[in-house]
N, C-alpha and C positions, 0 to 999 in steps of 0.2 A: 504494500500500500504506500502510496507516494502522497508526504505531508509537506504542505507551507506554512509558512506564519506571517501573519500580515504584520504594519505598524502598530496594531492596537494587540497585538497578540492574540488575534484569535486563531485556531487553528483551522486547515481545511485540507481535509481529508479526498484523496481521490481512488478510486478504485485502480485496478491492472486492468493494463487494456486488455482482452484477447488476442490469440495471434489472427492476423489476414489472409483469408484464401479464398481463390473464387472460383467460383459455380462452375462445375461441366456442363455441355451443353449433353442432352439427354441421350442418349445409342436410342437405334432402331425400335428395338424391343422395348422401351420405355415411351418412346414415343407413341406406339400403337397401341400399349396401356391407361397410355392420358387420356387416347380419341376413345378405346372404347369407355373410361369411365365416365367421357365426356358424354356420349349415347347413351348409355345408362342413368345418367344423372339428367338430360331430356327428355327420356320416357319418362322417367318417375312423375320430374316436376309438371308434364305435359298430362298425367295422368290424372296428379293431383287436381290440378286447375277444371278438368273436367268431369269429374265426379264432383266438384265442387258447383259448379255449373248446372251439372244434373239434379243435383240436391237442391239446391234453389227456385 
């Protein structure tokens, strides 16, 4: 933990940073995992919305 001290002494405390690393872009196989959850996640909500419709 990394501490200052101002003129009035008061102290101020900072966290560690994390270390920095960046994102992979996703392979094939993960790719085709996002679209189908992505279809999956449109019928549902498409499903919802019209039984809701129905019921009304």
């Amino acid at each position: 933990m990394y501490t200052t001290t101002n003129e009035s002494g008061i102290l101020n405390n900072y966290a560690t940073e994390p270390q920095i690393y960046y994102a992979e872009y996703p392979n094939q196989e993960q790719q085709n995992r996002y679209k189908f959850q992505g279809a999956i996640a449109t019928l549902i909500v498409t499903t919802v919305v019209l039984v809701a419709l129905g019921v009304s």
